[in-house]
N, C-alpha and C positions, 0 to 999 in steps of 0.2 A: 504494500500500500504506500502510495507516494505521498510525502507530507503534505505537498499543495493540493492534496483532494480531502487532508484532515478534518481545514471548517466543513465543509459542504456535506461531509462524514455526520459531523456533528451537528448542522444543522438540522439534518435529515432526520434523527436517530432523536433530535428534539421535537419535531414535528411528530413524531410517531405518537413518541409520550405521551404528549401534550390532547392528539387526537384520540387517541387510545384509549385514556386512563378512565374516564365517564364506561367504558363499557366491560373493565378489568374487575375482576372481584375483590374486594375488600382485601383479604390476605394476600392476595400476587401484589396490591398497589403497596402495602406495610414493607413488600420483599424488597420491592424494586428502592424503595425512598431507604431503607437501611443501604441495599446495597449502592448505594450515590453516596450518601454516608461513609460508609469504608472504600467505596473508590474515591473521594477526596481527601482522604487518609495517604492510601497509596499512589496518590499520584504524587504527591510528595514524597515517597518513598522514591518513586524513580527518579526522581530527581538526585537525590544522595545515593542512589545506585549506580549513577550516571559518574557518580564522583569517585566510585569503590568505596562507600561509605556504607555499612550495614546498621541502622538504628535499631536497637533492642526494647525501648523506652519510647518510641513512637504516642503510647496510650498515656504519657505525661499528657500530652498536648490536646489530644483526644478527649482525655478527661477533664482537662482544666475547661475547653471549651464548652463541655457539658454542663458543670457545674456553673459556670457564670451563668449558663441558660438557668438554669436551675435556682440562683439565687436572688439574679434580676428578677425572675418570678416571685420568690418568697418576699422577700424584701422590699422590691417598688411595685410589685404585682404587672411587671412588665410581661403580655404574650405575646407578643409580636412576631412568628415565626423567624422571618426576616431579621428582626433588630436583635433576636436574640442568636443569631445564628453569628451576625459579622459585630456583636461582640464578644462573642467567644474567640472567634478569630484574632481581634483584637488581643485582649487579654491571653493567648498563646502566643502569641508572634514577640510581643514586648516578654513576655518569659523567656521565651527562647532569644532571644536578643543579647540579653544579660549570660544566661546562659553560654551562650553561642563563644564567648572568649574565652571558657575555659575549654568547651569541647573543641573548639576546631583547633585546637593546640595538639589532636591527637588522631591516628589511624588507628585502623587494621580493628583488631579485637577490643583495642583499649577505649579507641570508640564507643561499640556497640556497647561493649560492657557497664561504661562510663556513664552511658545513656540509661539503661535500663537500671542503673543502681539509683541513679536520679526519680525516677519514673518509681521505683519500689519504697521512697523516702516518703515522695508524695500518697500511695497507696498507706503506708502506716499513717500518715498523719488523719487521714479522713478515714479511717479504722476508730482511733482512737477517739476522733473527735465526736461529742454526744450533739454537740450544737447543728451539726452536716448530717446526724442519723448511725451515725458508728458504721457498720457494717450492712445496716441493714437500707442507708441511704434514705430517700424520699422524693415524693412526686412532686412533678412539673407539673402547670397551671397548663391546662388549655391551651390549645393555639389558636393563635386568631390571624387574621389576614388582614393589614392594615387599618385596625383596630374593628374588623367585623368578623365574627365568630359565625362561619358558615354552620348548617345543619349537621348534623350527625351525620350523615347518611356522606356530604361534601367534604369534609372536615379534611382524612386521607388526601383526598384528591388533590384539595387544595394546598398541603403542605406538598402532594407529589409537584406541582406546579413549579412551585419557590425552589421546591430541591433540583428539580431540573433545570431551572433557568441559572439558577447559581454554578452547579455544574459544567453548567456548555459553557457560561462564562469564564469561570479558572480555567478549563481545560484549553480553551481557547488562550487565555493569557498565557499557561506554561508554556503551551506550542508556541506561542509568541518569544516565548523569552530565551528558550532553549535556541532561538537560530541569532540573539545576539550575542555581541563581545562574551560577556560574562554568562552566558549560558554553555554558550560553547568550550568556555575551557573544561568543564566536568570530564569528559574524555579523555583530556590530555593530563588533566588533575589524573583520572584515575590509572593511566600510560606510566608518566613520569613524571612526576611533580617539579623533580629538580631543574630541570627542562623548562616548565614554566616559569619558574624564578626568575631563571637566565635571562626569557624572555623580556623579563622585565613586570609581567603579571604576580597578582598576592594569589597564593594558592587559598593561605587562610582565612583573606579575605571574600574570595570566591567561595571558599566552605561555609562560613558566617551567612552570608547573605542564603545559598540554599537551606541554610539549616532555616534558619527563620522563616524565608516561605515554607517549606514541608509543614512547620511547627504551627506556619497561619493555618495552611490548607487542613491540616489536623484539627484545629478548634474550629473550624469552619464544621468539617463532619461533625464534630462532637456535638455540639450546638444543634442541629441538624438529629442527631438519634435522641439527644434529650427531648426535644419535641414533639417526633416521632411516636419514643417508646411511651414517653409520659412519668416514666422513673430513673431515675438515676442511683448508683452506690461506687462505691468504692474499687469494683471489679473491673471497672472504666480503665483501673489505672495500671492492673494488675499484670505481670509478666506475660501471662496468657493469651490476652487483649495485641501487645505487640508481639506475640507468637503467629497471631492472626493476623495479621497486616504484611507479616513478612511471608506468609504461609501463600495469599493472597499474592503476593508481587511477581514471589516466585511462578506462581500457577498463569499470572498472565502473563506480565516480562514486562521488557522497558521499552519493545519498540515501537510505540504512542501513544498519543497522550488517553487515548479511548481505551487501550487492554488492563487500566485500573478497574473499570468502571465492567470492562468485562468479566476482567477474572472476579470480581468482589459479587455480581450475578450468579455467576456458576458456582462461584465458593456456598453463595445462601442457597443455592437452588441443594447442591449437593447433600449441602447441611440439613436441608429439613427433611430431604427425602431419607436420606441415612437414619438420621431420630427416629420418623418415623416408622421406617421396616424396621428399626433395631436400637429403641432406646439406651442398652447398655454397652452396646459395640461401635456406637456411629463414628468414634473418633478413628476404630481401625479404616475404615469407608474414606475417611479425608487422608490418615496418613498413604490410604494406598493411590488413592487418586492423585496426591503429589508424586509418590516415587516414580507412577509411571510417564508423570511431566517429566521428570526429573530427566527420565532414561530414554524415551523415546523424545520429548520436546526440549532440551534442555536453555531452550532460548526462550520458553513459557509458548501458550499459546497462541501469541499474537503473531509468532510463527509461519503459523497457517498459513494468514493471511499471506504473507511475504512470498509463502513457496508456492502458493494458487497463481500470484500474478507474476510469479515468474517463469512459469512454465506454460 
């Protein structure tokens, strides 16, 4: 798939939604809005793939985004689907910001590690805390739609709406960003860093800045499933959560901005059908469904695509 046919991709695939969703059942519409949720997770993830940067701790940012949703509501009684979504973003990016100069000081495992032991700080503390729900978290207000609260029966659809239009728009901006200056070094970052130095390019400043989008794009979903699900806890934040984003990157791959948003589909479509033939086995069902990415795709599924239009 050639990049210059990505928007038109994306338009297309928004048009569908957008046409579609009034005629979609209620649970397929909750599938599709989680999975835009954890595809703008990982689309942030390829982005620091793109770098040789593996995030372990990805569900920091994820959750931090949730929780602002989450407390905007309790606190100013904010439902704004929208408002509460791009301040979760907010609130992630300026985290990862501060963040962002100690980790981009590091590669390889020390990275990922680095990250996820961040991400397991944050999980204790909203464990602990009785004020956030301890462990057992607490529910999100309503969503509304610029400050109108569609019918029950709308409600999905309408958040499917925001979550898609939000989606085509990032996705659209990384495609954008990846073909300038500072997009483009993540390759050569992940090549030969020393190399870039030479150049005269900051590698760690090019690391800083992707870390910070990923960590936007991250509170952007989070925001986005706090809405969705209507609960939030602590699990948001938990090891597991960025087991699943990487599980997810892997299974689609990095080559476009659209195989987050697919592989994060196939991941829920997987996942529910697995529970349900097999409540207590379903996680053997996903590890196997990865190794045979792993062994037959090993470039993820977006693949395919690449080898249909080449042939």
């Amino acid at each position: 798939m050639t990049s210059d046919r990505t928007p038109r991709i994306l338009g297309a695939i928004l048009v569908v939604l957008l046409a579609a969703g009034p005629f979609v059942p209620q649970w397929a519409i909750f599938l599709i809005t989680i999975a835009l949720a954890k595809g703008l997770v990982v689309l942030g993830l390829l982005i620091l793939l793109r770098c040789g940067l593996v995030s372990f701790g990805q569900a920091l940012y994820y959750c931090i985004g949730a929780y602002t949703a989450g407390m905007l509501g309790r606190l100013f009684e904010v439902d704004g689907v929208l408002t509460l979504m791009l301040a979760g973003m907010v609130v992630a990016a300026v985290t990862a910001y501060v963040l962002g100069f100690l980790l981009a000081r590091y590669r390889g495992i020390f990275f990922g590690l680095l990250s996820l032991a961040v991400s397991m700080i944050l999980y204790g503390l909203l464990v602990k805390s009785e004020t956030l729900g301890s462990s057992d978290g607490f529910n999100v207000l309503p969503s509304t739609l610029f400050g109108i609260r569609p019918a029950d029966e709308w409600v999905r659809y309408a958040v499917l709406v925001v979550a898609s239009v939000v989606a085509f728009v990032a996705a659209l901006l990384v495609h954008r960003y990846l073909k300038t200056p500072l997009g483009s070094l993540a390759p050569a970052i992940k090549d030969n860093e020393i190399r870039v130095e030479y150049m005269g390019a900051s590698a760690r400043y090019a690391i800083h800045v992707n870390y910070v989008i990923a960590a936007a794009l991250a509170g952007l979903g989070g925001g986005l499933a706090a809405t969705t699900v209507g609960h939030i806890d602590p699990e948001m934040a938990y090891w597991t959560t960025s087991g699943e984003f990487i599980f997810i990157t892997i299974l689609a791959g990095t080559g476009s901005v659209i195989a987050p948003f697919l592989g994060a589909l196939i991941f829920g479509i997987i996942q529910t059908v697995a529970f349900d033939i097999s409540p207590n086995t379903w996680q053997m069902v996903l590890g196997g469904a990865l190794l045979a990415v792993i062994v037959f795709l090993p470039t993820g599924l977006w693949s395919l695509f690449r080898r249909r239009r080449a042939t």
